[in-house]
N, C-alpha and C positions, 0 to 999 in steps of 0.2 A: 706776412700773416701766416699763420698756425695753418688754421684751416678756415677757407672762407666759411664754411657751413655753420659756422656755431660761432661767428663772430660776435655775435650778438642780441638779443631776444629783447620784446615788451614784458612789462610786468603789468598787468593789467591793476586794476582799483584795487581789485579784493587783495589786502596784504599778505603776505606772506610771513612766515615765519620770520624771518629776517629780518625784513622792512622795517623803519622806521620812520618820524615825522619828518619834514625836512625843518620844520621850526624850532625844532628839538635841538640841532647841531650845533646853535648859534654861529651862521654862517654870515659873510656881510654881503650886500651890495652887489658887490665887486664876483661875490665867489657866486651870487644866486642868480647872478648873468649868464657867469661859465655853466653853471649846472644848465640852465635853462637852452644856450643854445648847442650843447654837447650834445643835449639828447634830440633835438632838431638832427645834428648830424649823425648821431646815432640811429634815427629813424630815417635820414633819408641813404645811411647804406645800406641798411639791412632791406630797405625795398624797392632800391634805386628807381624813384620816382623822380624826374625832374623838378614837378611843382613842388616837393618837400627839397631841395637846394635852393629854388629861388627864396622860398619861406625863412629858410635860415641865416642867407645873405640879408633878406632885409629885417632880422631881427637882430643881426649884428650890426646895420646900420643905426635901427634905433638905438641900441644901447650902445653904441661906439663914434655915434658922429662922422660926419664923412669922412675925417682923419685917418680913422681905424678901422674899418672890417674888414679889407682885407688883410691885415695880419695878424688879427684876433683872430679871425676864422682859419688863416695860412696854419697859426700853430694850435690851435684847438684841434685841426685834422692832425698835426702830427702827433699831439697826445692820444690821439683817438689811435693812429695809425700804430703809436708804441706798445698801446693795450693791445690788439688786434696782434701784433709781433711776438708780445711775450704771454700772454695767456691760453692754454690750451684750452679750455671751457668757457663758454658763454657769458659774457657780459650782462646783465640785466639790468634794464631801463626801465624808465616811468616816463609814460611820454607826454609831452611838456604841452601838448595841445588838448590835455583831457585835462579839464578842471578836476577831477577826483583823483585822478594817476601822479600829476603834477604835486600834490601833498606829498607822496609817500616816497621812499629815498628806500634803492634795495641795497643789498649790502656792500654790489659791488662801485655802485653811486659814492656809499656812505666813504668807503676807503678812496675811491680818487677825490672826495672833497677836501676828506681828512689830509691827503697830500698835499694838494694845494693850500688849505688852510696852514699847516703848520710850516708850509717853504716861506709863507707869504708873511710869515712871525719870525724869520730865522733861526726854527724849532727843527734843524737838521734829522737830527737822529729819529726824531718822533717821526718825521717826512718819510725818512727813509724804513723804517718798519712799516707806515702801514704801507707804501708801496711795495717792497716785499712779500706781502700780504697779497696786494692785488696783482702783481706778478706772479699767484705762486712759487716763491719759493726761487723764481727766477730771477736774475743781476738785474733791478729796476735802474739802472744807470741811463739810458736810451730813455725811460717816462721822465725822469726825473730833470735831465734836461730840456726834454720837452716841454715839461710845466717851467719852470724856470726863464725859459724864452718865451711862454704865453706869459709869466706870471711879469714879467718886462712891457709887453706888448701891451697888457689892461694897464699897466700903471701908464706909460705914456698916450693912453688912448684917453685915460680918464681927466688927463690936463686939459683935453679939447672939448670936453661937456657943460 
């Protein structure tokens, strides 16, 4: 990690410039799970509360069956952990337990969905820009197989649902 200090921030309701819908992406199922308990884990490091990890364990139970959460959650930390590696500036969330927050997707949301969305198509090169993007400028190679092994882990978890 960069610097723990600036790992990563809420974005509260009121949008920001940036921000966008999250309905707007056309994102599926599958990608609106990841988004949803990234920022569980997103919230529960940035204010290392215990009851926000049990919260997240059992929202990856719901969406993964008893098959899968723990290695939907194993590699969702390691995507989480590769951001945290490769970007110098703050992260920005919309936290998933606020109905009005939970709408709005910040930019930095919008580029790690954009990732997974297009690994998840075989849309390499597109994959690879916007991670770049959300690396700053830095080798997204360490996110990129990160997502890759989560994007393995949802598809075999989803056979058990």
């Amino acid at each position: 990690m960069t610097n723990p200090s600036h790992s990563s921030h809420h974005s509260h309701a009121v949008p920001q410039d940036k921000d966008s819908l999250v309905k707007d992406h056309g994102f599926d199922v599958v990608e609106l799970r990841f988004l949803a308990l990234s920022r569980r884990l997103f919230e529960a490091m940035s204010m290392q509360e215990q009851d926000i990890w049990a919260t997240a364990y059992r929202l990856a139970e719901v969406q993964h069956g008893a098959n899968g959460p723990e290695r939907v959650l194993s590699y969702t930390i390691d995507v989480i952990e590769a951001l945290r590696a490769l970007r110098s500036s703050p992260f920005t969330y919309s936290r998933d337990g606020c109905k009005q927050c939970r709408k709005l997707l910040s930019q930095e949301e919008r580029l790690m969905m954009a990732t997974l969305h297009d690994l998840r198509r075989g849309k390499r090169s597109r994959a690879y820009g916007h991670a770049m993007l959300l690396c700053e400028g830095r080798d997204p190679v360490r996110l990129l197989v990160a997502m890759e092994m989560l994007d393995f882990a949802l598809f075999e978890s989803a056979d058990h649902i």
